[in-house]
N, C-alpha and C positions, 0 to 999 in steps of 0.2 A: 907124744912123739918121742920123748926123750928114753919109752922104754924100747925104743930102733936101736938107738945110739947111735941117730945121726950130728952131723958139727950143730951147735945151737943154731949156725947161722942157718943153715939148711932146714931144720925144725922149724924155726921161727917163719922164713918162709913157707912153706908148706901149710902149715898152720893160718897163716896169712892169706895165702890165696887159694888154698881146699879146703880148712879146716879139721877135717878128720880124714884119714887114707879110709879107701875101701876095701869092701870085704878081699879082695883078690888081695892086695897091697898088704894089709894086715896081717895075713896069714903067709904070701910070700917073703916078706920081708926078713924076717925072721930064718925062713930058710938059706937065703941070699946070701946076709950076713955072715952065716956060719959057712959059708962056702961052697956049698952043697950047688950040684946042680939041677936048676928047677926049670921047672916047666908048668906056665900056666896059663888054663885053658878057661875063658868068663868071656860072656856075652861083649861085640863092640859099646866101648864107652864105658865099661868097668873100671879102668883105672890100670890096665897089664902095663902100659908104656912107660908111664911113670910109675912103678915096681922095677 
Protein backbone atom coordinates (compact mmCIF):
# COMPACT_ATOMS: atom_id res chain seq x y z
CA UNK A 1 0.00 0.00 0.00
CA UNK A 2 2.59 2.32 0.89
CA UNK A 3 3.92 2.14 -2.79
CA UNK A 4 0.15 4.55 -3.35
CA UNK A 5 1.50 6.86 -0.94
CA UNK A 6 -1.52 7.03 0.77
CA UNK A 7 -1.50 8.61 4.93
CA UNK A 8 -0.27 5.30 6.85
CA UNK A 9 -3.59 5.77 8.56
CA UNK A 10 -5.39 5.29 5.33
CA UNK A 11 -3.10 2.32 4.28
CA UNK A 12 -3.32 0.71 7.42
CA UNK A 13 -7.01 0.72 6.98
CA UNK A 14 -7.50 -0.60 3.79
CA UNK A 15 -5.18 -3.09 4.30
CA UNK A 16 -7.38 -3.91 7.29
CA UNK A 17 -10.41 -4.39 5.96
CA UNK A 18 -9.46 -5.31 2.00
CA UNK A 19 -6.27 -6.48 2.32
CA UNK A 20 -4.81 -5.90 -1.08
CA UNK A 21 -6.75 -3.19 -3.85
CA UNK A 22 -7.68 -4.63 -6.97
CA UNK A 23 -6.70 -5.07 -10.29
CA UNK A 24 -8.79 -1.77 -11.32
CA UNK A 25 -7.58 0.07 -7.93
CA UNK A 26 -3.88 -0.94 -8.70
CA UNK A 27 -3.51 0.23 -11.85
CA UNK A 28 -5.85 3.35 -11.40
CA UNK A 29 -4.40 4.57 -8.57
CA UNK A 30 -1.40 5.46 -9.59
CA UNK A 31 -2.74 7.43 -12.49
CA UNK A 32 -5.12 9.43 -9.82
CA UNK A 33 -2.34 10.30 -7.94
CA UNK A 34 -0.30 11.97 -10.58
CA UNK A 35 -3.29 13.80 -11.46
CA UNK A 36 -4.17 12.78 -14.65
CA UNK A 37 -7.59 12.18 -15.52
CA UNK A 38 -8.87 8.56 -15.49
CA UNK A 39 -11.44 6.73 -16.48
CA UNK A 40 -12.16 3.29 -15.46
CA UNK A 41 -14.13 0.76 -16.91
CA UNK A 42 -14.18 -3.11 -14.78
CA UNK A 43 -16.89 -5.42 -14.23
CA UNK A 44 -19.72 -4.35 -11.05
CA UNK A 45 -17.85 -5.23 -7.67
CA UNK A 46 -14.23 -4.73 -8.98
CA UNK A 47 -13.31 -2.21 -6.74
CA UNK A 48 -13.91 1.50 -9.35
CA UNK A 49 -15.63 3.14 -6.12
CA UNK A 50 -13.05 2.77 -3.78
CA UNK A 51 -10.25 3.89 -6.58
Amino acid sequence: MQAFRFHPAVARWFEQTFGSPTEPQARGWPAIQSGGHVLISAPTGSGKTLA
